[in-house]
N, C-alpha and C positions, 0 to 999 in steps of 0.2 A: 919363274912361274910360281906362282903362292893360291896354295889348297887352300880354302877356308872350311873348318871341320867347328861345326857347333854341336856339339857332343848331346844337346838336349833334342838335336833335329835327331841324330841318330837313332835315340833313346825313343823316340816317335816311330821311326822307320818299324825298327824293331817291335814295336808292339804293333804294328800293322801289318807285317808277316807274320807272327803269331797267330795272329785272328781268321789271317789264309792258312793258316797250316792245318787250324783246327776247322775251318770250314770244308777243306780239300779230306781233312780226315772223314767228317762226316759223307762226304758225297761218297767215299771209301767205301765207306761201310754202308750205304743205302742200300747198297744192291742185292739183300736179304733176303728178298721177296718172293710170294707164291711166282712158279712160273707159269711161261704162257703155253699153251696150247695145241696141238697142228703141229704142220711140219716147219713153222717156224719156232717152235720152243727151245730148238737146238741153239738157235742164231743166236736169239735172243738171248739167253742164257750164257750162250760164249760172250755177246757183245758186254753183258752185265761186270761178267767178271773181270773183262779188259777196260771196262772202267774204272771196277772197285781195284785192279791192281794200278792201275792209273793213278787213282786218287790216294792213295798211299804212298805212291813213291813221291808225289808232289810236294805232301804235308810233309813225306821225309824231309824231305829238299829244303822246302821253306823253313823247315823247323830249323836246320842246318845252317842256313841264312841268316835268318835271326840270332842264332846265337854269333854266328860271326861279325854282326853288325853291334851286338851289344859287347862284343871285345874291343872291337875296335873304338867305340866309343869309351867306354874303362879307360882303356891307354892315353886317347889324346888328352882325356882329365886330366888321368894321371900327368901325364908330361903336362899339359898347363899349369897345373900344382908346381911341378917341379922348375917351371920358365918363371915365375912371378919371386919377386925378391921377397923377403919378410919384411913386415912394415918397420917402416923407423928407421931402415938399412939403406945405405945409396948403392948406385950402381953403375960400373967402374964402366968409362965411356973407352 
């Protein structure tokens, strides 16, 4: 079975978790707000927070992801680097 790893798709991947981590941060932290009213102000209020800790552990997550997607990409360079022969060199069949 043979992986094909393009180290530049990765480097992609990665910067598109990023952009969720930091948008999931913001939904985090939206929850800021005057509350509401009544005897729903409780609900609401609780529903807020299980958001905003929602959205924090998400952008954790993703943030965690990206960076393991941009390791992973590092290495397989790296080892492409190290599979390719130097020029002008042959190589022993």
């Amino acid at each position: 079975m043979v992986i094909e790893v393009v180290p530049a798709r990765l480097y992609a991947l990665a910067g598109v978790l990023d952009a969720a981590s930091a948008r999931a941060a913001q939904v985090g932290a939206a929850g800021g707000g005057a509350g509401v009213g009544g005897p729903l102000g409780p609900v609401v209020a609780g529903f807020g927070e299980t958001v905003a800790a929602a959205g924090g552990c998400l952008a954790g997550e993703l943030a965690w992801l990206r960076g393991a997607v941009t390791t992973a990409a590092g290495s397989w360079q790296q080892l492409d680097g190290g599979l390719l022969p130097v020029r002008g060199t042959v190589v022993p069949r």
